[in-house]
N, C-alpha and C positions, 0 to 999 in steps of 0.2 A: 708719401715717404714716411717712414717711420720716423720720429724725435724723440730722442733719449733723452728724457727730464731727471732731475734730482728724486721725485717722487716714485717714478717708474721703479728707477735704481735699488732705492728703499725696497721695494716689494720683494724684486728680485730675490736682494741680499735676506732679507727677514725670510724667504723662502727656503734659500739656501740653507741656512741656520739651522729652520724646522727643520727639514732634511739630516741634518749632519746630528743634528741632538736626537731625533728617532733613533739614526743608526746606531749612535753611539752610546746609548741608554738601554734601551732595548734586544740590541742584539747580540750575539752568544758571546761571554766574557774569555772563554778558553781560548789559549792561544791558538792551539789549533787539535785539530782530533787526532792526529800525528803521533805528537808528542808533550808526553806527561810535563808539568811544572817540576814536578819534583821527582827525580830519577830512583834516588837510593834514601829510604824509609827506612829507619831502626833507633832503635832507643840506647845509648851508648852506656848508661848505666846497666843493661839486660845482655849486653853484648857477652857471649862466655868464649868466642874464636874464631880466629879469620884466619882464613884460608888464603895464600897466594900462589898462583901457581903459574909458571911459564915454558914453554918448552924444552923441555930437558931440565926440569927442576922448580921446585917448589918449597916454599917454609908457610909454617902452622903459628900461627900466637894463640896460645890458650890461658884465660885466664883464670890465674888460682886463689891462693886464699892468700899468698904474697905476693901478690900481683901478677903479669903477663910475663909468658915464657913464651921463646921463639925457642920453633925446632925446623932444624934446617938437617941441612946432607952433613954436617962439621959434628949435631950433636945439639944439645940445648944449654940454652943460655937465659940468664934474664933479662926478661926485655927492660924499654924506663919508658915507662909509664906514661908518661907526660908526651913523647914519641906515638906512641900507639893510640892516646884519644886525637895527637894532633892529626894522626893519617886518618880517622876515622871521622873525623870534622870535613876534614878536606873530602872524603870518599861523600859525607851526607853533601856538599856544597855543590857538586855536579849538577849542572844544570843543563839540559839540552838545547842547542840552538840551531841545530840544523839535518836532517836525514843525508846523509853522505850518499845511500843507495840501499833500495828496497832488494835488490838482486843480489843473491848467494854468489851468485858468479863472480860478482865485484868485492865482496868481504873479505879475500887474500888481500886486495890493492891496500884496504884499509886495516888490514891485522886485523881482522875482528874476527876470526876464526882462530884455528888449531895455535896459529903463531902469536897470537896478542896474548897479554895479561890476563889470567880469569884469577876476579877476588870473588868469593862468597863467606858470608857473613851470615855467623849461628849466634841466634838468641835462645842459649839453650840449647836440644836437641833440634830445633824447630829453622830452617834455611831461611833467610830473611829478603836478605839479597845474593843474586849472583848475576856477576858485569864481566864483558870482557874490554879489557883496556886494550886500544889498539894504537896504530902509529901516530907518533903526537909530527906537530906541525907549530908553527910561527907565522906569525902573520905581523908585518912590520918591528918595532925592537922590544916589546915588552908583553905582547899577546900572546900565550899558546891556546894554542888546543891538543885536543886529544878525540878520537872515534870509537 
């Protein structure tokens, strides 16, 4: 019969250990091959216009030499400033945490096609980013998401 002593246990446990510190030292740091850490890349001082666009309608911020103007279907107006780095903070803070669905077929359920939000963002002549926002969701009372 086997007897499980204090020293056995030791080994085991010291075994386990070595195990768990290989894996977790050694092995691929990325979260996953999936999806990127960091979604939306851009330099917010290089930023010269962001584009929003939604179905059936769209407004432009372009930045001038007195700051950000919005042009919408109304005509343009000046945008504040302080408004336009905070949505551009919030768009760089996107973080992926999960693939909704690899299937086109399924990307209506999630607005990520025709119907969702598409922002693209020019540094410059040069497209930096382009996302589409699709249907946000809630998840207990203070959690959103969005796809």
């Amino acid at each position: 019969m086997f007897k499980i002593t204090t020293p056995k246990l030791l080994i085991v446990l010291v075994v386990l250990v070595g195990i768990f510190a290989i894996i977790k030292f050694t092995g691929n740091k990325d979260r996953s091959k999936t999806l990127r850490a960091e979604l939306v890349i851009l330099d917010q001082d290089k930023v010269s216009k962001v584009e929003i666009e939604e179905p059936n309608k769209g407004i432009a911020l372009t930045k001038g030499d007195d700051g950000w103007i919005v042009a919408g279907p109304e005509g343009e107006k000046k945008a504040v400033t302080n408004t336009v780095k905070s949505m551009l903070s919030t768009l760089e803070g996107i973080e992926p945490s999960r693939i909704a669905s690899r299937s086109e077929d399924k990307w209506k359920d999630y607005q990520v096609d025709s119907t969702g939000t598409r922002v693209k963002v020019y540094e410059g002549s040069k497209l930096v980013t382009d996302i589409i926002l699709g249907r946000f969701g809630v998840e207990g009372q203070r959690s959103f998401h969005t796809f």
